[in-house]
N, C-alpha and C positions, 0 to 999 in steps of 0.2 A: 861194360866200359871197354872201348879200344882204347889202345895205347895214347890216345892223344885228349880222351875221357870221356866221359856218360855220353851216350846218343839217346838221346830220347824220340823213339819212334813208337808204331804200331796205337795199344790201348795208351802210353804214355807218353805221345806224340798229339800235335796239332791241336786239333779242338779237344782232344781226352788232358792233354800237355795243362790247359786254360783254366779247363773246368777243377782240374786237382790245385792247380795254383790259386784258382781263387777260395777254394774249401782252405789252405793255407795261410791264407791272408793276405795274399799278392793280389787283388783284385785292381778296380780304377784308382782307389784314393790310395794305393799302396805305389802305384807306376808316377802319381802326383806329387805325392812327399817322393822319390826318388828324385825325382825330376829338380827338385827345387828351384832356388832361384838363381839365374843365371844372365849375366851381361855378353849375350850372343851381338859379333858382327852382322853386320848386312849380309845375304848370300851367305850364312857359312853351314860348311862341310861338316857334316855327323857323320861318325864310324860309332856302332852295336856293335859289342866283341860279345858274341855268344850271345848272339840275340835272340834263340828262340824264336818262339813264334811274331817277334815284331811290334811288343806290346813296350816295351819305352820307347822307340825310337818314333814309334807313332801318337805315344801322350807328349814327347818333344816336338815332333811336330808338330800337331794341333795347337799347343800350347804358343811357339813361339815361331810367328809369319818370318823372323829372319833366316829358317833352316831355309837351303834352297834344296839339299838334296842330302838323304840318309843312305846310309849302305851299311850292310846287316850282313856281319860273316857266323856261321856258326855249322857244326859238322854235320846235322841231320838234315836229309831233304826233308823227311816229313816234317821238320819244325819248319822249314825255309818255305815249304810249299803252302802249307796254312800263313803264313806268314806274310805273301805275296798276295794271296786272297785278301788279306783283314788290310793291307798297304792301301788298295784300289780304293779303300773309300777315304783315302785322304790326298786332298791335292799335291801336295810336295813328292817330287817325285823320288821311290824308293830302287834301291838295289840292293839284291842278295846272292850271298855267294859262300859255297860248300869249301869251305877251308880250317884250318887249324888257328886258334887266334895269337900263336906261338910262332905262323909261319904267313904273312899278310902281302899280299902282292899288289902295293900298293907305292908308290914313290913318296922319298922321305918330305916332311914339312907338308901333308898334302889337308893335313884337316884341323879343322877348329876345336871341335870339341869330340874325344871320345869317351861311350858313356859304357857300361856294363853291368849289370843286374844278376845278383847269386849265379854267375856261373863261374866263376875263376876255380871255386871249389869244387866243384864238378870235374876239375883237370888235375894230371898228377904232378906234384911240384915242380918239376924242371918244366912243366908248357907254364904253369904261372909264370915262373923269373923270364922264362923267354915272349908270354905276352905282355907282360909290363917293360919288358927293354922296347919290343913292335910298339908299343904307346908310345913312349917316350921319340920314337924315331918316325914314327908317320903324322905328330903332332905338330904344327906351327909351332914356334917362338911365342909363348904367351897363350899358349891354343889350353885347356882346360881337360882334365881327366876326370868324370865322375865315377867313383867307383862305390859300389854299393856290395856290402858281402857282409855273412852273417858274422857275430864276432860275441866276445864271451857275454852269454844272455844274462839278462836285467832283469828284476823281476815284472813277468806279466801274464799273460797268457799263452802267446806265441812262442815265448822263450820257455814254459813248462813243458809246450806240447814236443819242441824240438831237441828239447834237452836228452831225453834217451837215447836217440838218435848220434849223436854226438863224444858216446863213448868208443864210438865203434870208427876204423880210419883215423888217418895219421892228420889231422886239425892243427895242429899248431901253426897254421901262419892266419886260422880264422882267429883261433883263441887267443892268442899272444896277439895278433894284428901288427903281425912279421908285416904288410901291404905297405905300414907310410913306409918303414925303413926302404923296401926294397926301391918305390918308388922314388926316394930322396936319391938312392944309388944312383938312379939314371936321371937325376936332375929336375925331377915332378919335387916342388916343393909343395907342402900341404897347409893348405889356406881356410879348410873350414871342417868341421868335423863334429858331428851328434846322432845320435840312433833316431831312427821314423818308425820304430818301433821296439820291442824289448829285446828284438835280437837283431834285427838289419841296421847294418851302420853304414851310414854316407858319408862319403870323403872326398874332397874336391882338391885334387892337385892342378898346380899351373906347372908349366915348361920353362924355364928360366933363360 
């Protein structure tokens, strides 16, 4: 991990990144229940915070012909660069880019919906509180947060296999699901909320 969290490159980068997510259970129908359902604009602007290799913002697109264009920040090239490959095969056009999602260089009000997939945890708690304040401020009036992050397991399968895991590292904003608070801090009020599985929970804030 550098200072700004997990890079996942090398055997646990790009296509090695895919293949261990989907042995995990993040596979198509994990990126679909993420995705849920959503009353997207004509033309609107998706932001992936720690998009990896590109696998929601691409089941967002295919899913709903009103994205006109997605942009995918997250710190590894090897995720970004697999990521740009698996983009091509879908029409909407993508962009990616090697930043911190604590640090977004992007002007305020600029996007409709931004969406993020277990990586907030991947980062050390001061890039969290500082990528959910970058949400709050690069999102329209109304523009929608989807936030997906693992949070205290239910019983199932996925939540047994993850649970050991989970002793180890300072967790308390998965476990507690510190996320609506913080989110409400910066004015993301939260409008829907249920697990897509025994341990990943989806949370949809709007901007008020």
């Amino acid at each position: 991990m550098n200072e700004k969290g997990t890079e996942f490159r090398g055997f646990f980068g790009g296509a090695g990144y895919d293949r261990l997510a989907n042995v995990m259970g993040m596979g198509p129908s994990y990126y679909d229940a993420a995705i849920g359902e959503l009353n997207l604009p004509e033309g609107a602007e998706v932001l992936d915070l720690g998009c990896g290799t590109g696998s929601l913002g691409i089941a967002l697109a295919k899913r709903y012909g009103a994205v006109s264009q997605v942009r995918g920040v997250d710190i590894s090239d090897d995720q970004l660069r697999h990521a740009r490959n698996k983009s091509e095969e879908v029409s909407c056009p993508f962009s990616f880019y090697n930043c911190s999602m604590d640090e977004l260089d992007f002007p305020d009000s600029t996007f409709d919906v931004v969406v993020t997939s277990m990586a907030l945890h991947e980062t050390p708690s001061a890039v969290r509180r500082g990528a959910i304040r970058e949400v709050s401020r690069v999102l329209k009036t109304g523009g929608v947060f989807v936030l997906i992050e693992w949070s205290r397991p239910r019983f199932g399968l996925l939540g047994m296999l993850w649970l050991p895991f989970l002793f180890f590292g300072d967790w308390r904003d998965n476990w507690n699901n510190r996320y609506a608070e913080l989110c409400l801090e910066q004015g993301l009020s939260r409008e829907h909320d249920s697990y897509i599985n025994s341990l990943a929970r989806r949370q949809v804030f709007v901007k008020k």
